[in-house]
C-alpha positions as CSV (number, residue, x, y, z in Angstrom):
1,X,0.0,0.0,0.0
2,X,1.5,3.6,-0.9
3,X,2.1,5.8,1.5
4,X,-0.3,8.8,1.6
5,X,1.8,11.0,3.8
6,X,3.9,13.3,1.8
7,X,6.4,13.6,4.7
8,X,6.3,10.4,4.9
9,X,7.3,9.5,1.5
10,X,9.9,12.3,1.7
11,X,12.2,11.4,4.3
12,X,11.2,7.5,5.0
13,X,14.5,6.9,6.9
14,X,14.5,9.5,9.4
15,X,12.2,8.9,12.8
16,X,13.0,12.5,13.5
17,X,11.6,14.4,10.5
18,X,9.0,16.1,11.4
19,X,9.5,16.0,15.3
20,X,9.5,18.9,17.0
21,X,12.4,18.9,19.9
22,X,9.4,19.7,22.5
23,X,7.6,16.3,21.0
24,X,11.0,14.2,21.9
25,X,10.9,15.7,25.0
26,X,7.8,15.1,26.0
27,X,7.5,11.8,24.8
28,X,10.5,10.9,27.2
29,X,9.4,12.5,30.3
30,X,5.9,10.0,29.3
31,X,7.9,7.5,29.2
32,X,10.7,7.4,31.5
33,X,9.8,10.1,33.8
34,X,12.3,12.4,34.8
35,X,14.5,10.5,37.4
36,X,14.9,7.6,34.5
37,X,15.7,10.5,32.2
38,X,18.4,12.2,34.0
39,X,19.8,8.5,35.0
40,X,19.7,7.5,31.0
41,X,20.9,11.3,30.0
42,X,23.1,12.2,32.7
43,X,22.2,16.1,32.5
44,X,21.4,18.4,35.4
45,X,18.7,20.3,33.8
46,X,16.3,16.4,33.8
47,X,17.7,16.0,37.6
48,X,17.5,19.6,39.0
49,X,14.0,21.3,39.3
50,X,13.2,20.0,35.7
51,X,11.0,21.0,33.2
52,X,10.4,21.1,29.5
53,X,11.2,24.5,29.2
54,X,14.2,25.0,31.2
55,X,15.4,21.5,28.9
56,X,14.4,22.8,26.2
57,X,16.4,25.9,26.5
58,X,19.3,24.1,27.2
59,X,19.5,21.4,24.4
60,X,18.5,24.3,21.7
61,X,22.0,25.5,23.1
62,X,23.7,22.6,23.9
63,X,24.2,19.9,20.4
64,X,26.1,16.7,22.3
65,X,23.1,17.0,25.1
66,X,20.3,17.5,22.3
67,X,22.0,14.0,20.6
68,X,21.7,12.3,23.3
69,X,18.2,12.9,24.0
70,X,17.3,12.7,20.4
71,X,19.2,8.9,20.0
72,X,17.6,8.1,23.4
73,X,14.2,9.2,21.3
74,X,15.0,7.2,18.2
75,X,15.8,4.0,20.7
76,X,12.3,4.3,22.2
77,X,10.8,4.3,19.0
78,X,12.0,0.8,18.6
């Protein structure tokens, strides 16, 4: 069957197109919660006061800690 989603069809190969860095995040916290998180991503912003908008400010600044959360994201996908 063809696959009916342009984006989709555009980037088949990446699990990150199209996901917004919030929607990774998110998705983690879900999932792990934020102790797991900050134990699987050792980063003080998941095990100090977190939240998704002090993260989020510091992985838009920060690429090694934004790769790590985004293979972490990829692994869950899995």
């Amino acid at each position: 069957m063809p696959n009916d989603n342009p984006i989709e069809r555009e980037h088949p190969n990446d699990p990150l197109h199209g996901v917004t860095l919030e929607a990774m995040l998110t998705r983690l916290v879900d999932e792990y919660g934020w102790d797991d998180l900050a134990s699987r991503v050792r980063i003080n912003c998941f095990a100090n006061d977190p939240s998704i908008k002090s993260s989020l400010k510091f992985l838009r600044k920060t690429p090694w800690a934004r790769k790590k959360v985004e293979d972490l994201y990829k692994a869950t996908l899995r």
